[in-house]
N, C-alpha and C positions, 0 to 999 in steps of 0.2 A: 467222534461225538455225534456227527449227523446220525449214523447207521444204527448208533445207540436208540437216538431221540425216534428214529422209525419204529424199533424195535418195541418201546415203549406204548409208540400212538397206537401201533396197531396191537398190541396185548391191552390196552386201558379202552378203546373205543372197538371191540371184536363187534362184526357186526353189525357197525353202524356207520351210516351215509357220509357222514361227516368228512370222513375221511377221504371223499373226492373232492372237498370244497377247500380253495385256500382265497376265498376271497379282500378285496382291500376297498379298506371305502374313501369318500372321498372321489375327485377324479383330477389328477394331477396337470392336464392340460385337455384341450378339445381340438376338434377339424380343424378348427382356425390356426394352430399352427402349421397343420400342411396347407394350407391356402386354400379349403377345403368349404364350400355353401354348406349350411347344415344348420337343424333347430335342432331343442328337444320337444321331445314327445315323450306323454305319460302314458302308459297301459294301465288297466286295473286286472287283475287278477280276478280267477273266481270266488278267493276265499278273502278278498277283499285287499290287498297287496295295492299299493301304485308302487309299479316301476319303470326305472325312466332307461330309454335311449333315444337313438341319434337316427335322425335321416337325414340320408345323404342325397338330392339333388340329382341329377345329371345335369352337367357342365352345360352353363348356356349355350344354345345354337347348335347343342349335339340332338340326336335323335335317339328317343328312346326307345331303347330294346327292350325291356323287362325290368322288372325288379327281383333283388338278392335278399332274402333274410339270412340275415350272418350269425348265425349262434358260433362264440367265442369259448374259450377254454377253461381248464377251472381256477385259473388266478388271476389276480387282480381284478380287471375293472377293463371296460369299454378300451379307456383309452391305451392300456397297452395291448390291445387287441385292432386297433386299427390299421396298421400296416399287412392285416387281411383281407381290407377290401378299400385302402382310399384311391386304388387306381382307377377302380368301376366307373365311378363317375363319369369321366372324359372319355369312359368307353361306351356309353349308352347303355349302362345299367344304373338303377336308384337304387340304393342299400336302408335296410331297415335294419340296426344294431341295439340290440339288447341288455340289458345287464338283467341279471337273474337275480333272484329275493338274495339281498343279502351284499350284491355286489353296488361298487359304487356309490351312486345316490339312490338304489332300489332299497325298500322295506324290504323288514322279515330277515330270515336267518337261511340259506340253502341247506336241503335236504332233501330228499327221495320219500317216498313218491309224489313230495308237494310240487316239486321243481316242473315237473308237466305241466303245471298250469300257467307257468310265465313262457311256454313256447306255444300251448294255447292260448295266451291272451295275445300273443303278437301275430297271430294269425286271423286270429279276431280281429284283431288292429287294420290290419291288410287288408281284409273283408269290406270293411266300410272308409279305407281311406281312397279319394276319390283317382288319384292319379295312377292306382294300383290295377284301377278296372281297365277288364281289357287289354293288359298287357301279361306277358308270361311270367312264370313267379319259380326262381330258382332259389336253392334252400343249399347254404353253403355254412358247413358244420366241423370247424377244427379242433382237432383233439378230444376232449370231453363232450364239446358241444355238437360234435357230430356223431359221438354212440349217443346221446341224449336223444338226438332228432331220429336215428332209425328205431329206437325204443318207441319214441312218441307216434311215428309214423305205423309202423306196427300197428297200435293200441288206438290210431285213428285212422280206419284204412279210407273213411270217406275224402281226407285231405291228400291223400297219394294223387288222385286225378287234376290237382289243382298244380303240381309240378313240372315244370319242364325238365328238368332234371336236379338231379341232387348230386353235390361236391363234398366230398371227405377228405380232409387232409391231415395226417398223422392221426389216426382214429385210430383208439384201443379196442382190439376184435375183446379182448376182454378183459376187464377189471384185476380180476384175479392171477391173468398171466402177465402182466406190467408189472403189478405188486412182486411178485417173482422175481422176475429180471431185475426189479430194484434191487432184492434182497440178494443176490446172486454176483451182486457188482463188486460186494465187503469178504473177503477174509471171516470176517466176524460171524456173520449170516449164512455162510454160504451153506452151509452142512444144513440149517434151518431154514433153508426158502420154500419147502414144499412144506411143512406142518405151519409156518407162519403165514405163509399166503393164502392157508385158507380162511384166514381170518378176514381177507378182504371179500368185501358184500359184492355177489357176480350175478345176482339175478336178473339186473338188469342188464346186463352187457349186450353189445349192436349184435355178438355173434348169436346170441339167442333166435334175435328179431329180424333180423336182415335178410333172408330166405322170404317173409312175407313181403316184402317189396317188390312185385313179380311188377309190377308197371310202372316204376319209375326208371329211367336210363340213370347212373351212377357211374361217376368219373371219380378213383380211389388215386388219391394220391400216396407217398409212401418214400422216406427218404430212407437210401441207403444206410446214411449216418446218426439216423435218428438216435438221440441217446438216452431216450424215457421213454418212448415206446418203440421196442422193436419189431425190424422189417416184417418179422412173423406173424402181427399182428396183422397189417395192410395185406400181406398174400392169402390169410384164411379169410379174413372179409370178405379178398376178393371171389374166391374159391367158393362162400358161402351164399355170397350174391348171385338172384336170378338173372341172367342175363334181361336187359342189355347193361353190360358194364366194362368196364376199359381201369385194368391198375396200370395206373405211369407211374415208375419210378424216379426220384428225385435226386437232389447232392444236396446237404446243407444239414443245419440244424433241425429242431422240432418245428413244426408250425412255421419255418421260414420259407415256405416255399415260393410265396406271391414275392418277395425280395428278388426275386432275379424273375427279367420278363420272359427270359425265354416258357416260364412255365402262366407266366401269364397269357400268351399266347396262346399255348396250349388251352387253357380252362376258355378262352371267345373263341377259338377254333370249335371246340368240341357245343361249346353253345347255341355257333351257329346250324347245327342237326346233332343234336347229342342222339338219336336212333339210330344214325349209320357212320357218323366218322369214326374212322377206323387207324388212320395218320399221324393219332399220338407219338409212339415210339420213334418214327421219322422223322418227325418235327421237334420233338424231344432229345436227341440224340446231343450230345455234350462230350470231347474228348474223355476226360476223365472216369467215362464208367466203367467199370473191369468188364471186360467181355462178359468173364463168365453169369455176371448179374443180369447182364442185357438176355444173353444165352436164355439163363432162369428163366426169368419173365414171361418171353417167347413163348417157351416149352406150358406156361400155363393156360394159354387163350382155349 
């Protein structure tokens, strides 16, 4: 029934945006159950939009490093999205999270090409909030919301210089090859995954845009086991990216990767000179990875 109900969405919406949005409104809990300092904050939009998210703080008596804007994935809401970045804090970065038109408590509906303008209003936002000035501003974008943010970056190349670097984690290199692999999973579909996937809207995909990023450093994350977007997608990113860029690969689900610290370490290792560390892999290194994938990896730098 699921593969049916796909089949469906994307013959009734060919075409259209939508079908990257599976937003939830509402916001089911906040920070304060991870024991977590935090207000809201309202953005306005340029087409006239408030939408709300969350600053996070760095932990009193810590020292601040920078601040993170954390663009989130395309389902639900802030709050299931924060076990992406509620470790920052106690680590001397301040998080700016967003919910996009549509999601949460934000107005409006998500769609393309409107959706650029709530990752330029949070950039706006940062522009004139005062704790922001003067500190380095890294741009951390999982799943959807980090092919959104190399699109956006692209299409604004004057914000490229305002980055210390940019974090991707389970990022689809493109739209239309996920759709694929979805269809590709079913018995049902499978003979239909290249005529139905063209149904899914690829103009906007990170792989288009990601070659104009020639000055931001980029740490691509990418799980072996990912099982909505596959590993192919993280290696042609990385392939597509100008250097400086570093793919580590990962274990785990989608978008779990900040759940285990070893790759949290990983992501302040690499922040402390995202230009020249080069020690991912070694500091990265976990029994369980097959050789041959580590082998892979290697064979790309």
């Amino acid at each position: 029934m699921r593969t049916l109900g796909i089949i469906c969405l994307l013959l009734s919406l060919s075409g259209c945006s939508s079908l990257l949005f599976y937003p939830e409104r509402g916001l089911p809990f906040t920070p304060e159950r991870a024991k977590l300092e935090y207000r809201d904050v309202t953005l306005t939009t340029a087409d006239g939009l408030r939408l709300h998210g969350w600053w996070l703080p760095v932990k009193q008596g810590v020292e601040v490093k920078g601040t993170v804007l954390h663009l989130h994935g395309n389902g639900g809401n802030l709050a299931w999205h924060l076990g992406g970045s509620w470790w920052l804090p106690e680590q001397g970065y301040q998080v700016l999270m967003v919910d996009y038109r549509g999601y949460g408590r934000s107005e409006g509906e998500p769609s393309l090409p409107a959706i650029y303008q709530d990752i330029d209003a949070a950039f706006k936002w940062l522009d004139q909030a005062p704790e922001v000035q003067g500190k380095p501003l890294v741009l951390l974008g999982q799943s959807l919301g980090g092919a959104l943010a190399v699109h956006y970056l692209a299409d604004h190349p004057e914000r490229q210089p305002q980055l210390k670097a940019l974090v991707l984690d389970g990022v689809p290199a493109s739209y239309r090859d996920v759709g694929r692999f979805a269809l590709s999973t079913s018995w049902l579909t499978w003979a239909l995954q290249v005529p139905l996937s063209w149904l899914v809207p690829d103009g906007d995909s990170a792989i288009g845009s990601v070659a104009q990023l020639k000055g931001v450093p980029k740490l691509i994350y990418h799980s072996l086991d990912d099982p909505i977007v596959p590993l192919s997608n993280g290696i042609r990113l990385y392939q597509a990216a100008p250097p400086p860029r570093v793919l580590q690969l990962t274990r785990g689900g989608h978008v779990q990767t900040f759940a285990d610290p070893v790759w949290r370490t990983v992501m302040l290792r690499y922040l402390d000179d995202p230009w020249h560390f080069d020690g991912l892999r070694r500091l990265g290194e976990i029994p369980n990875y097959p050789k041959s994938s580590v082998e892979s990896s290697e064979s790309l730098q």
